[in-house]
C-alpha positions as CSV (number, residue, x, y, z in Angstrom):
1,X,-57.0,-4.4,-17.1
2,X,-53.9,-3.2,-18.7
3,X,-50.7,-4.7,-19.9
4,X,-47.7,-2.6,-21.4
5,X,-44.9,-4.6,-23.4
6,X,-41.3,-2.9,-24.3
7,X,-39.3,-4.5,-27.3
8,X,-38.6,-3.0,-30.9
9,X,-40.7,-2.6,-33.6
10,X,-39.8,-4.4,-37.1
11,X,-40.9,-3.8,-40.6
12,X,-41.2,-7.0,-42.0
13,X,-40.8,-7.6,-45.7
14,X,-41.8,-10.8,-47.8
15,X,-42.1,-12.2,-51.2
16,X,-45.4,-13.2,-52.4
17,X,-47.1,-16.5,-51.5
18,X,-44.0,-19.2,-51.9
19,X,-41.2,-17.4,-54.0
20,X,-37.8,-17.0,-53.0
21,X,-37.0,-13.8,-50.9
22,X,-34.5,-12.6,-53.7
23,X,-35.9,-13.7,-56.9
24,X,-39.1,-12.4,-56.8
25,X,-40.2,-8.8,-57.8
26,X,-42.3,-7.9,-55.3
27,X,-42.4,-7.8,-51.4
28,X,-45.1,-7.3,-49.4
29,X,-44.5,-5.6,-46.2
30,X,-45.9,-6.2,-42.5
31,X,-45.3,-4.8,-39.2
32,X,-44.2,-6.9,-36.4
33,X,-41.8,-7.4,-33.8
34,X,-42.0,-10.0,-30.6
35,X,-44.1,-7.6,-27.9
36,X,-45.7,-5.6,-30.9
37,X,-46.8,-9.4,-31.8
38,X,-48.1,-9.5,-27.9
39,X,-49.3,-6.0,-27.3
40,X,-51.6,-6.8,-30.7
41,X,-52.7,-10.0,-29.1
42,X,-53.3,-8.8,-25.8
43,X,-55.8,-6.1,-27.7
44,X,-57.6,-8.3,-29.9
45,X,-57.8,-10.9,-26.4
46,X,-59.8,-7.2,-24.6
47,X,-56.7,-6.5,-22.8
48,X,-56.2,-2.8,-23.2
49,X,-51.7,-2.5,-23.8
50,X,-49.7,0.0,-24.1
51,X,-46.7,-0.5,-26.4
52,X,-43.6,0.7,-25.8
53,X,-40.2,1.5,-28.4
54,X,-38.3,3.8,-30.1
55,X,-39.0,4.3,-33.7
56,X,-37.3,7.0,-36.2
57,X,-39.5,10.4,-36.3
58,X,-40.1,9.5,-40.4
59,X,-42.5,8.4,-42.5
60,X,-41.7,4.6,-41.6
61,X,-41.8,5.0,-38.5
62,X,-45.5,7.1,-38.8
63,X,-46.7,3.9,-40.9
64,X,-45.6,1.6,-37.9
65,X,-47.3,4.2,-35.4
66,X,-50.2,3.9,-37.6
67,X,-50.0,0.2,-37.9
68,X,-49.9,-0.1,-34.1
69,X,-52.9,1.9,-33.4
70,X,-55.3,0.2,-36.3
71,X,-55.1,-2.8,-33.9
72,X,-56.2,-1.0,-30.8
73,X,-52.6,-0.9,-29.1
74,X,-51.4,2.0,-27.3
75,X,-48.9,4.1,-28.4
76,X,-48.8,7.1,-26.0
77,X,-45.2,5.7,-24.6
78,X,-43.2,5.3,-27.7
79,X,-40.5,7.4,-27.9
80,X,-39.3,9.2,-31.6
81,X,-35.7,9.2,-32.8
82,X,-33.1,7.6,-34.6
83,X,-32.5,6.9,-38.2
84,X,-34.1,3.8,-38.8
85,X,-36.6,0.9,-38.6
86,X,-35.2,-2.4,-37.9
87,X,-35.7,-4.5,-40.7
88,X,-36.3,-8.4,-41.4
89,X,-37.2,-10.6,-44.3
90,X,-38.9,-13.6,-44.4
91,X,-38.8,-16.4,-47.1
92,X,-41.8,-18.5,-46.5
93,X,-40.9,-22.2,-46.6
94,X,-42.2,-24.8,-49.0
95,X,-42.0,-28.5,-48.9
96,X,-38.3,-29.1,-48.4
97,X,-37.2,-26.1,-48.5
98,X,-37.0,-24.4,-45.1
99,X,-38.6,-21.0,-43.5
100,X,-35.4,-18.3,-44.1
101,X,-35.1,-15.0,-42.0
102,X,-32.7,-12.5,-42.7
103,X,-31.9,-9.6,-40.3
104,X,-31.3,-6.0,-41.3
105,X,-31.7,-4.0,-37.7
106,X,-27.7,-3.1,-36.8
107,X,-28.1,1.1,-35.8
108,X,-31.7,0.7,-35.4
109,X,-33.7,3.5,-33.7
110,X,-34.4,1.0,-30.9
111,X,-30.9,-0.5,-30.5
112,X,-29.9,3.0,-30.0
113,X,-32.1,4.0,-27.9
114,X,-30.9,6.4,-24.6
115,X,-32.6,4.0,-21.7
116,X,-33.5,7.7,-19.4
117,X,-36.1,8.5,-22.2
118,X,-38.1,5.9,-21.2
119,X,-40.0,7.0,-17.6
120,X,-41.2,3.7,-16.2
121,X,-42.8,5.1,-13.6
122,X,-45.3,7.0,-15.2
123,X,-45.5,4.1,-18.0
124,X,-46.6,1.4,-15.7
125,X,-48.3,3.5,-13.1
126,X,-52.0,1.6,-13.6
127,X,-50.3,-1.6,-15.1
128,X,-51.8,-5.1,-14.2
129,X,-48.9,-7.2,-16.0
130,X,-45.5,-6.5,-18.1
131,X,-44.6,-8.3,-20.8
132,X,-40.7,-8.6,-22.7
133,X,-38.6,-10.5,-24.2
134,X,-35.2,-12.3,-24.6
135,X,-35.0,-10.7,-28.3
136,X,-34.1,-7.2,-26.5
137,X,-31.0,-8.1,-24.6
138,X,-29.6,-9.5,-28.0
139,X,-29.8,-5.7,-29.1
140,X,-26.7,-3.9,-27.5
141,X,-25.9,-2.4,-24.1
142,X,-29.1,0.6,-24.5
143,X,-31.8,-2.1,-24.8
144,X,-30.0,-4.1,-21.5
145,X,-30.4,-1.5,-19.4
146,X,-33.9,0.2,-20.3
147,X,-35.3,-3.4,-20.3
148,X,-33.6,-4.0,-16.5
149,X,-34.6,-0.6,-15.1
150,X,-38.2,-1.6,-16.7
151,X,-38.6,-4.8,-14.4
152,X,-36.8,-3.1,-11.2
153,X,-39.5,-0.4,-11.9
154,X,-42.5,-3.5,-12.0
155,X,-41.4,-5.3,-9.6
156,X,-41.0,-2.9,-6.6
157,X,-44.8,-1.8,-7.7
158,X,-45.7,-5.5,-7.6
159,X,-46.8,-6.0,-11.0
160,X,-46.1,-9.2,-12.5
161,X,-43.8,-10.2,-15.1
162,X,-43.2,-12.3,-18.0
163,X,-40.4,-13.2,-19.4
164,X,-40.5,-15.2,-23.3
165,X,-37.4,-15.9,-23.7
166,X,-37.5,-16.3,-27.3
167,X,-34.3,-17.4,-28.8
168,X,-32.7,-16.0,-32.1
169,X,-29.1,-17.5,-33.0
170,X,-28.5,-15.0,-35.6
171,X,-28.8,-11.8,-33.0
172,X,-26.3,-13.0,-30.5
173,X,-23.3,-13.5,-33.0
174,X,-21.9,-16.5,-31.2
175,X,-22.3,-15.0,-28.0
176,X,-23.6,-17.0,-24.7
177,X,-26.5,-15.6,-24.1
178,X,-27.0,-17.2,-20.9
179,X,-24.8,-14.0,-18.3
180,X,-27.7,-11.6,-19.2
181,X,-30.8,-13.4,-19.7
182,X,-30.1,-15.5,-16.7
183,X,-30.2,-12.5,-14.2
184,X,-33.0,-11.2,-15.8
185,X,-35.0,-14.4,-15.7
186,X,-34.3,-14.7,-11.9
187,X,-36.7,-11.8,-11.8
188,X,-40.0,-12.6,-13.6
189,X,-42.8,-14.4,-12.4
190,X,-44.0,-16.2,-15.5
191,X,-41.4,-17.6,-17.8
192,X,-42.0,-18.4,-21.3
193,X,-39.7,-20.8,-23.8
194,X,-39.7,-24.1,-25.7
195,X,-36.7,-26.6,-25.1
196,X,-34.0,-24.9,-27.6
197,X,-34.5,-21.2,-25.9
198,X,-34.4,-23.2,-22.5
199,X,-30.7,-25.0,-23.7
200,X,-29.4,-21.9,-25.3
201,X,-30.5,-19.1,-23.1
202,X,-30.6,-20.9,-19.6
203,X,-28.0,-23.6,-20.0
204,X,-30.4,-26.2,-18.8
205,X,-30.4,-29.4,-21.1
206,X,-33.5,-29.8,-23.0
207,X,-34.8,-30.4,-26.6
208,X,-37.9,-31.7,-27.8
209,X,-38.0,-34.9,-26.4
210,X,-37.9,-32.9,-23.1
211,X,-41.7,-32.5,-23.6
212,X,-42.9,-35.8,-25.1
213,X,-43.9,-37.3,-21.8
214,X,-45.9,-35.1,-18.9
215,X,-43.4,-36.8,-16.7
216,X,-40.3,-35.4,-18.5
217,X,-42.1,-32.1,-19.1
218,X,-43.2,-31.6,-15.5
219,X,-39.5,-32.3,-14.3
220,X,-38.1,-30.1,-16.6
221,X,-40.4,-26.8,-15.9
222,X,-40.1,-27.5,-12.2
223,X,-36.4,-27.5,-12.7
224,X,-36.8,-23.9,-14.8
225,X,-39.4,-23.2,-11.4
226,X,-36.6,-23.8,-9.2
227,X,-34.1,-22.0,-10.7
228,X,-35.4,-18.9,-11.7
229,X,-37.8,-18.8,-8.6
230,X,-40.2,-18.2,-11.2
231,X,-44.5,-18.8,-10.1
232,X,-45.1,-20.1,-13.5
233,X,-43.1,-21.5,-16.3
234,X,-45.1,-22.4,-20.3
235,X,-43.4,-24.7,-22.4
236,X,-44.1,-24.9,-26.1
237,X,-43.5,-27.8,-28.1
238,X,-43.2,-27.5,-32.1
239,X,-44.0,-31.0,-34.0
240,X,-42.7,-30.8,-38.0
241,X,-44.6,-32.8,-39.3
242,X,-44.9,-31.8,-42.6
243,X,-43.5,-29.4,-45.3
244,X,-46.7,-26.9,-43.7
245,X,-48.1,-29.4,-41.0
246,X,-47.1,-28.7,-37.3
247,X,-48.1,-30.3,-34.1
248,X,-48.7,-27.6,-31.6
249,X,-49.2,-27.9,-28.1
250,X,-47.8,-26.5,-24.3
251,X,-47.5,-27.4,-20.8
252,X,-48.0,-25.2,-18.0
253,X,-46.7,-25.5,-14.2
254,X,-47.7,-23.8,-11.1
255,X,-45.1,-23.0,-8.7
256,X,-47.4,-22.2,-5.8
257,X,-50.0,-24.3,-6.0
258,X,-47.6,-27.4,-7.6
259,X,-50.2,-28.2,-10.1
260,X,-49.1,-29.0,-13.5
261,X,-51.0,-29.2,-17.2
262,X,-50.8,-30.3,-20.6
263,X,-53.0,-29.2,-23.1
264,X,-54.8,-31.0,-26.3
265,X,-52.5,-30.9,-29.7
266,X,-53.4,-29.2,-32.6
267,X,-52.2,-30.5,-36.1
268,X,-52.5,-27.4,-37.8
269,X,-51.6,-26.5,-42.0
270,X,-49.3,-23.9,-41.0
271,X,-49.3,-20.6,-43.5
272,X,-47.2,-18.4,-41.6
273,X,-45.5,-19.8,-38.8
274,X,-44.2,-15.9,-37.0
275,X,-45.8,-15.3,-34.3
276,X,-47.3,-18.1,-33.0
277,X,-45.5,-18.1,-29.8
278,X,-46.1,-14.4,-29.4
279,X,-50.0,-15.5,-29.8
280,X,-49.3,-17.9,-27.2
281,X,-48.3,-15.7,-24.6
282,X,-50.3,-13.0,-25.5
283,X,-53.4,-15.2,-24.8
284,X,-52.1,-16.9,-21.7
285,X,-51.3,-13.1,-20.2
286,X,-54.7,-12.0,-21.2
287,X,-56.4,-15.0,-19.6
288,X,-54.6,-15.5,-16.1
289,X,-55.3,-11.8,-16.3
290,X,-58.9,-12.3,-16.8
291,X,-58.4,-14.7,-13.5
292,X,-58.7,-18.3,-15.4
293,X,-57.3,-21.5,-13.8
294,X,-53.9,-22.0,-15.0
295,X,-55.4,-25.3,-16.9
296,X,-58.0,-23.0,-18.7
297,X,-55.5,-20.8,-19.3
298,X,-52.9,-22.9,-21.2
299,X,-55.5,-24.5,-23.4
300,X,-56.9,-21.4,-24.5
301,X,-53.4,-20.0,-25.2
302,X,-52.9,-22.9,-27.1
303,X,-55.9,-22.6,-29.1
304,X,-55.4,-19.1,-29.3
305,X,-51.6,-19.8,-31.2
306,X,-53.0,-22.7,-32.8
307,X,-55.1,-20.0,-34.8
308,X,-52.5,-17.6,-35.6
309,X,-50.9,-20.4,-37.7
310,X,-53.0,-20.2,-40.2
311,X,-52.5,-16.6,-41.3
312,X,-50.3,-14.7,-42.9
313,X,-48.2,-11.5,-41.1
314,X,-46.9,-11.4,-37.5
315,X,-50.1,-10.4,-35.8
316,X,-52.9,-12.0,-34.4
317,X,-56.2,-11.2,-34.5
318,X,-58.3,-14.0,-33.2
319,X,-61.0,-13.0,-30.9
320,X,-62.3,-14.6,-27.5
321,X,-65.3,-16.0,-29.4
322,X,-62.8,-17.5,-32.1
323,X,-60.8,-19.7,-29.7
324,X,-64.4,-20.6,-27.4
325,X,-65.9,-21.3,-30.4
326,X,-63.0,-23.6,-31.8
327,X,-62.3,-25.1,-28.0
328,X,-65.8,-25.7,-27.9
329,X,-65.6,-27.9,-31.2
């Protein structure tokens, strides 16, 4: 099996254990990025994945390269140019005070990308599955159409696609997201979101008590089902239950087959909260891949996320033996 995933590749910076972002001395730096977050995922899950960006031909964009390949992605695809990284900090939250992001990645490499560099052809040619996100169309006009020639390209070889739609207020400037992701969600096969990427991106009323009963839950992902002619939509539902304590859980329903599922929820002491939905679809991908039940496959991507919590950084490591082991229990 192999996956590929397109999206841009982030240097992530962040103060030590719970300081503020600009009163400490120190940063420490991770890689990350939505489908970088995936494509990790996916390799730790035994999904072999190609990863493909554009990163500056420097040594930043070497230690990213580097980065990628220490986890077992792929990076044959990823193109070289441009000036810089895209950048992001990260001021971890602590009791009341609140998780901050701040966004440095105007003029990237990847937001100025030239969409005929990438030949999707050749890069999905033995591709089981695609993966992107709602992140890229936020980027400018390049990303828009190298991501849309990317899913013509899968979709007339039949390979499926999903679609996270993964919300971020501070890229789209006041701008309605909903003219381009909408098209572009028409056109996947597995969609991805919790209820405030749903409302903002889609235009379909929903927020979190959209999944506090299966009944509402069910209505609401057929309604996404319907729509977007999608096989398979995943909801995610947040709990803050705490300064660090979340609720985590998902629901998943199948299109062809009508079924629907809820999985257990995890109370989990967060310590880094990025990436968990990038866990979850990472592990869902690599396990409807591996041909589970769509049931089987939620909780595990569940579990799978659940685990990511509680470590630091955007990537996730866990292991198929991890998440048996901790399903098990």
């Amino acid at each position: 099996m192999r996956a590929v995933t397109f999206g841009e590749l982030l240097l992530r910076l962040s103060p030590p254990g719970e300081q503020r972002l600009f009163e400490s001395n120190e940063l420490v730096t991770f890689f990350g990025g939505a489908e970088a977050n995936v494509a990790v995922g996916l390799s730790h899950l035994g999904v072999r994945c190609d990863y493909v960006t554009r990163v500056p031909d420097n040594p930043i964009g070497d230690a990213g390269l580097e980065a990628l390949k220490k986890e077992g992605v792929g990076t044959r695809w990823i193109v070289r140019g441009g000036e810089r990284l895209g950048v992001y900090f990260v001021e971890p939250g602590s009791d009341l005070r609140v998780m901050r992001v701040v966004y440095d990645r105007a003029g990237s490499a990847f937001a100025r990308l030239e969409p005929r560099s990438f030949d999707w052809p050749a890069i999905l040619a033995d591709a089981a599955w695609f993966h992107v996100s709602g992140i890229t169309p936020a980027l400018g006009e390049a990303p828009v159409a190298a991501l849309a020639a990317a899913i013509d390209c899968a979709r007339a070889r039949g390979i499926p696609v999903s679609l996270d739609l993964n919300y971020r207020e501070a890229l789209w400037h006041d701008r309605n997201p909903q003219p381009l992701i909408e098209p572009l969600a028409r056109q996947v096969g597995v969609l991805i979101g919790n209820p405030a990427a749903v409302s903002a991106m889609l235009g379909v009323p929903a927020d979190d008590a959209s999944l506090a009963s299966p009944e509402r839950a069910r209505a609401l992902a057929e309604q996404l089902a319907a729509r977007c002619a999608a096989q398979r939509v995943a909801l995610t539902r947040r709990e803050i239950l705490g300064a660090r304590e979340h609720g985590w859980s998902a629901v998943l329903y199948d299109a062809p087959s009508r079924s629907f599922a809820q999985s257990r929820r995890h109370c989990v002491r967060v310590v880094d909260r990025v990436g968990g939905g990038d866990s979850f679809a990472a592990a869902l991908i690599a396990r409807l891949l591996g041909g589970d039940e769509p049931a089987e496959a939620l909780e595990f991507a569940v579990t799978a996320s659940a685990l990511k919590l509680t470590v630091p950084g955007d990537f996730s490591r866990v292991s198929v033996g991890e998440v048996e082991e901790l399903l098990r229990a």
